[in-house]
C-alpha positions in Angstrom: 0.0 0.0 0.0 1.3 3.4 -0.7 2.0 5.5 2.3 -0.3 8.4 0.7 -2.8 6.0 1.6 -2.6 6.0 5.2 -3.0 10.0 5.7 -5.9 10.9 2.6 -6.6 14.3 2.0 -10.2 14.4 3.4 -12.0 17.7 4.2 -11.2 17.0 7.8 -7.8 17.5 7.0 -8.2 20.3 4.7 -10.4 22.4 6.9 -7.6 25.0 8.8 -5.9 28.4 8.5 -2.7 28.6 5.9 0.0 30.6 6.0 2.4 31.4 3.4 5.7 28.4 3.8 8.7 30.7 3.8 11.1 27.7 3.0 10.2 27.3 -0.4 12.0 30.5 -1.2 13.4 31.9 1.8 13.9 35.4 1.8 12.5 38.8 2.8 9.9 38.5 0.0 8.5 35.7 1.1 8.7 37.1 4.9 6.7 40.0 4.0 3.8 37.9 2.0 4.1 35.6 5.6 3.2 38.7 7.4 0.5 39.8 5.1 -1.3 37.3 3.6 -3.2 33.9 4.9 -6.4 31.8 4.6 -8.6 29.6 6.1 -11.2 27.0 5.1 -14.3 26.7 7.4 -16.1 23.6 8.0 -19.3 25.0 6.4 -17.1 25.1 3.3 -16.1 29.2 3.4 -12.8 30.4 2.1 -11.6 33.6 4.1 -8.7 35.2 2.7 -7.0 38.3 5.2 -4.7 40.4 3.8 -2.8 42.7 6.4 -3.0 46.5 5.0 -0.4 49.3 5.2 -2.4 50.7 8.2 -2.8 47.4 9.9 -5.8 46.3 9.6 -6.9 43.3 8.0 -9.3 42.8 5.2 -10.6 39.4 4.2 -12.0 38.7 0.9 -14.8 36.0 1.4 -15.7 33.0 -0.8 -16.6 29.7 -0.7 -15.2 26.1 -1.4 -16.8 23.7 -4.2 -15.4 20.2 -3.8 -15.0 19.3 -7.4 -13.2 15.7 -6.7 -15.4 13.9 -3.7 -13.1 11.4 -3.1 -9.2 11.7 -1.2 -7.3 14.0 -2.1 -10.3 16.0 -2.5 -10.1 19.1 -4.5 -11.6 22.3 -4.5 -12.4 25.5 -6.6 -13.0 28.3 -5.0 -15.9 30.9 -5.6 -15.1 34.7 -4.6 -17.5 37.3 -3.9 -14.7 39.6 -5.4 -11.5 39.3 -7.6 -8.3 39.2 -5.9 -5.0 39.0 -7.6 -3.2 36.9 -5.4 -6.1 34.6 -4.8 -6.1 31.3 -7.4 -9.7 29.7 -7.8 -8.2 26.4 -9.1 -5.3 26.5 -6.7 -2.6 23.5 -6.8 -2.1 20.5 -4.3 0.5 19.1 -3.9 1.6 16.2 -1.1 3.8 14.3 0.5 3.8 11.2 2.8 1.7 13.0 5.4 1.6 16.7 4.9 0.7 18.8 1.8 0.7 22.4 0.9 -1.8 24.9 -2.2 0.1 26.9 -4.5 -1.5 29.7 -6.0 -0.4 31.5 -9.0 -0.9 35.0 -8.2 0.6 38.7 -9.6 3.3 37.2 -7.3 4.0 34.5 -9.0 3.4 31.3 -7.0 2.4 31.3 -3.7 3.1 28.3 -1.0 0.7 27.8 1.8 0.8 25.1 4.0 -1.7 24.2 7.1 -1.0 25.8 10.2 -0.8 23.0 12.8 -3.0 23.4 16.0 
């Protein structure tokens, strides 16, 4: 049995907050974007983008999640109330023996987010 097996990526699993993975492309861009930018995924199936402004406070772009795959690793789309640039509606999974991580192709470029442990 393949060890992807033994941790599937259920909705469970999926449901968190992200923060952008500095050590995909350590640096002091990627440290800023850490400091600004971050999701979460609700267990009612809303998508809450926050985005830290140059004053300090935070805006969050709302949406919601559409499971397009219903099966592990289960995949999402994501519906916005508004455009964002830096916000991918088909963003990327990609995993490893037990954790995974979205990119998102933004104005950016890509974007790494990985789960926030609790």
């Amino acid at each position: 049995m393949s060890p992807l097996c033994n941790y599937p990526i259920t909705k469970d699993r999926i449901v968190g907050s992200y923060s952008i993975d500095i050590n995909f492309y350590p640096g002091s861009d990627a440290t800023w974007q850490k400091e600004h930018f971050s999701f979460e995924i609700t267990e009612n199936d809303k998508f809450l983008f926050h985005e830290k402004l140059k004053d300090g406070n935070i805006k969050t772009i709302k949406g919601s999640i559409e499971y397009y795959r219903n099966a592990p690793p289960f995949l999402f789309r994501i519906h916005l109330e508004e455009y964002h640039p830096l916000i991918d509606e088909y963003p990327s999974l990609y995993r490893g023996n037990r954790k995974f991580y979205y990119v998102f192709e933004s104005k950016f470029g890509n974007m790494f987010y990985r789960k926030v442990d609790s």
